[in-house]
C-alpha positions in Angstrom: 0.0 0.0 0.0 3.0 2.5 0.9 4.3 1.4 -2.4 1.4 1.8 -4.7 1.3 5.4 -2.9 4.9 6.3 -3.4 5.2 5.1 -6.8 2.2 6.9 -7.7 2.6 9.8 -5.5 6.1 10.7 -6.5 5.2 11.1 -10.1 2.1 13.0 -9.6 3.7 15.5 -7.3 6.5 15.7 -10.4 3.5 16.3 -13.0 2.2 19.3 -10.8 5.6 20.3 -10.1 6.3 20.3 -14.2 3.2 22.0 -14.8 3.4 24.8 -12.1 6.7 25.4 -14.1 5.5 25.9 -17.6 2.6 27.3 -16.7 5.1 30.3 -14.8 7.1 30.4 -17.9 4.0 31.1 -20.1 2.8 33.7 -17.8 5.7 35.4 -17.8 6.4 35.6 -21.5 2.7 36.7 -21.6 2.9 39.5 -19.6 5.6 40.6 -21.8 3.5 41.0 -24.3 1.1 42.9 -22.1 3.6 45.0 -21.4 4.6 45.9 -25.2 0.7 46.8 -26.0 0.2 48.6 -23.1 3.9 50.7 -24.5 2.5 50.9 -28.1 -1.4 52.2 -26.3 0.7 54.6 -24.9 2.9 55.5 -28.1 -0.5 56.2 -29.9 -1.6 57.9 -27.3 1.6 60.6 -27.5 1.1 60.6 -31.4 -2.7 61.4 -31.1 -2.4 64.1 -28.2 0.6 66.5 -28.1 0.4 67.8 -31.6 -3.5 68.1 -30.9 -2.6 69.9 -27.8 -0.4 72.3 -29.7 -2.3 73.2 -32.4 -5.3 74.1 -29.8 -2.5 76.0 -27.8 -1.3 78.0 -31.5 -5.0 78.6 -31.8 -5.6 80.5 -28.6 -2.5 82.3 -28.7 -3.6 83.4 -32.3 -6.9 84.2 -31.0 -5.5 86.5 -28.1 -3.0 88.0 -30.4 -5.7 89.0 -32.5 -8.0 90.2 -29.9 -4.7 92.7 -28.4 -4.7 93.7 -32.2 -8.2 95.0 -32.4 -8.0 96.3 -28.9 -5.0 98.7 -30.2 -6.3 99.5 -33.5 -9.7 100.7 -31.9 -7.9 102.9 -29.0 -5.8 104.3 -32.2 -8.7 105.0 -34.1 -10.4 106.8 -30.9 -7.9 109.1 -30.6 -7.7 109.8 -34.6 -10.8 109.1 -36.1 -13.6 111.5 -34.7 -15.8 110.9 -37.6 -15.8 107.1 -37.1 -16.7 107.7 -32.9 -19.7 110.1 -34.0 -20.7 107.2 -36.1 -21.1 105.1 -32.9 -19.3 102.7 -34.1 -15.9 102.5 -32.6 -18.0 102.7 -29.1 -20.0 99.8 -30.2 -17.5 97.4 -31.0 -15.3 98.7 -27.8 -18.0 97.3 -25.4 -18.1 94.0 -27.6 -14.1 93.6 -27.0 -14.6 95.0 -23.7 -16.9 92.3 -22.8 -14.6 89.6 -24.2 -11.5 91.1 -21.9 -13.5 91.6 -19.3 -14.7 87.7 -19.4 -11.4 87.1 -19.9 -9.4 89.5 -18.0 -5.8 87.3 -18.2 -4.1 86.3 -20.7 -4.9 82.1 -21.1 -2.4 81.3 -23.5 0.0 81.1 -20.9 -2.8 78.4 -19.3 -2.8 76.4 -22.5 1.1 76.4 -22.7 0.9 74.5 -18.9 -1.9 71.9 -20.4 0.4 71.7 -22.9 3.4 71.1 -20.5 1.6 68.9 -18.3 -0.1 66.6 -20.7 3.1 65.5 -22.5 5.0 65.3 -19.1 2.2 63.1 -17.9 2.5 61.3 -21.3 6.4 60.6 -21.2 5.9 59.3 -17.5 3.5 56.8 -18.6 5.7 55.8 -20.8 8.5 55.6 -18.5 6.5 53.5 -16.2 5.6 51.3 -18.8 9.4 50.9 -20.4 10.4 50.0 -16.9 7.2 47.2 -16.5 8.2 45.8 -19.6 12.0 45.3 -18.5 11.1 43.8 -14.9 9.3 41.6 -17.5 11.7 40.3 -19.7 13.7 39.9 -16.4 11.4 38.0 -14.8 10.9 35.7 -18.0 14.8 35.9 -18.6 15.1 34.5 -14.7 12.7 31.9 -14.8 14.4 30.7 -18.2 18.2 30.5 -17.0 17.8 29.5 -13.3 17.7 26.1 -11.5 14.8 24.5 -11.4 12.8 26.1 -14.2 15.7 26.2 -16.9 15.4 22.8 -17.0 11.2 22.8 -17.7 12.1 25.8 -20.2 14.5 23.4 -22.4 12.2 20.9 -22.3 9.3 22.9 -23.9 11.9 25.3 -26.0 11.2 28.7 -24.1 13.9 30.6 -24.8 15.9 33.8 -23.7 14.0 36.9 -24.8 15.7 39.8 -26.1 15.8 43.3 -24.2 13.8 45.8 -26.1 16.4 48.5 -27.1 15.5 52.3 -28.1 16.4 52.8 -31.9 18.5 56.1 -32.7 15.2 58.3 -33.7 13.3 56.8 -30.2 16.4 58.2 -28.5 15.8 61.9 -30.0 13.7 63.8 -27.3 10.7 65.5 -28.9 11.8 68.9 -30.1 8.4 71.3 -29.2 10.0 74.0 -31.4 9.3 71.7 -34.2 6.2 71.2 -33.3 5.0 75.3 -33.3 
């Protein structure tokens, strides 16, 4: 009976113990994987936003560039143009600036260029943290592949090293934002 229970037992416990192994090694190559999708959502992501982000920023400060315009043409014409004042017009479209400044009575382009700022810090950070998951990845994977007892599970089923993800010369060029306006 202590036979039948070792020579069965012994071999069970090694087919758990063999398929606790591989079934590490496959969840660790997985979440390497993981890991590089979550990088690319987070690639797209910079692609899709920060250019977005600066044209909306080159919009405003075009809009309030404008606006300081028209504000200085009228006060010029004011003080020149008495015909055009008698006219009621250069009072009319004073209170309609007026109104805007006065809505606005700061400058927000300076707000935009801090969204701006922000956004793609935020951006670069995610995608910091997620260079940095995906390399405790592949060393986790790379670990579980070249040490005792798993290595030897890993030859068995052909897992192999896997190879660091390195930055290509353009990925290692910051992002020049004078490009960009």
């Amino acid at each position: 009976m202590l036979a039948t229970i070792i020579y069965i037992g012994i071999p069970v416990l090694i087919l758990f113990f063999l398929i606790a192994q591989y079934n590490k090694l496959k969840t660790t190559r997985n979440q390497i994987e993981n890991a590089k999708s979550s990088l690319d959502a987070l690639f797209i992501k910079r692609v899709d936003l920060i250019p977005n982000l600066v044209t909306v920023t080159k919009q405003y400060m075009n809009y309030e560039s404008d606006l300081l315009n028209k504000l200085t043409q009228l006060r010029q014409q004011k003080a020149t143009d008495i015909d055009y004042q008698k006219d009621g017009e250069l009072s009319a479209l004073m209170k309609q600036l007026m109104v805007q400044v006065e809505n606005y009575p700061e400058l927000k382009a300076s707000e935009q260029f801090t969204n701006l700022q922000y956004s793609w810090n935020e951006v670069e950070e995610q995608i910091s943290a997620g260079r940095r998951y995906l390399s405790a990845s592949i060393t986790q994977y790379n670990n579980a592949v070249q040490v005792f007892p798993s290595n030897v599970i890993a030859g068995m089923f052909n897992f192999k090293v896997h190879e660091w993800e390195r930055a290509t010369d353009e990925q290692r060029k910051a992002l020049d934002a004078k490009n960009l306006f």
